[in-house]
N, C-alpha and C positions, 0 to 999 in steps of 0.2 A: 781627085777624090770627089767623090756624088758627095750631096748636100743631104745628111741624113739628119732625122729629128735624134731633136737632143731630151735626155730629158734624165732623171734622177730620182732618189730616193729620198723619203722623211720619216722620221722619227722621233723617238722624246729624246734619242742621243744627240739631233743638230741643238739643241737650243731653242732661245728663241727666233722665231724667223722674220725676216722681210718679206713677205708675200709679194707683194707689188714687184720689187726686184724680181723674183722668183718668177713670175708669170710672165715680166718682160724677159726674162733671158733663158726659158727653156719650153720646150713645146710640150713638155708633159710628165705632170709628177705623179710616181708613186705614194704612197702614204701606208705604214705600218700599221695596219691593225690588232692585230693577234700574234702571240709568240705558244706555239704548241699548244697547249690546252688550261683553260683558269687563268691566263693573263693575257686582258685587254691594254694594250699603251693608252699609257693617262693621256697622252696630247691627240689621241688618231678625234676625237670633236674638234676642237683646236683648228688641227691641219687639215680637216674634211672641209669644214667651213670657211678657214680664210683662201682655200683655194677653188670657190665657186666660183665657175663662169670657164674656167681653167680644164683643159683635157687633165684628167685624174683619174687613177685608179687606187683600190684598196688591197692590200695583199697580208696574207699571216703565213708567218716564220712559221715551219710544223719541222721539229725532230723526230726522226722514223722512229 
């Protein structure tokens, strides 16, 4: 098996997090911004911020 990046999802449903852990043991996290329309995740500042420095991206949940 090839050596493929690891990497996972965050939201206000993990809790609170270990950053530190989290940046040593995975090469790139997602972070939940948005679910459909009028709901922003209370934690996407939170989790945008403690994983500076960290490959990240931001993504919203949308129901068609």
């Amino acid at each position: 098996m090839t050596n493929l990046p690891f990497g996972t999802d965050l939201s206000k449903w993990q809790g609170v997090n270990n950053f530190a852990k989290m940046k040593a043991n995975t090469d790139f996290v997602f972070v939940k911004a948005t679910e459909s329309w009028g709901y922003t995740d209370p934690t996407f500042y939170q989790n945008w911020q403690g994983l500076v420095g960290h490959n990240r991206g931001a993504y919203c949940y949308v129901y068609p």
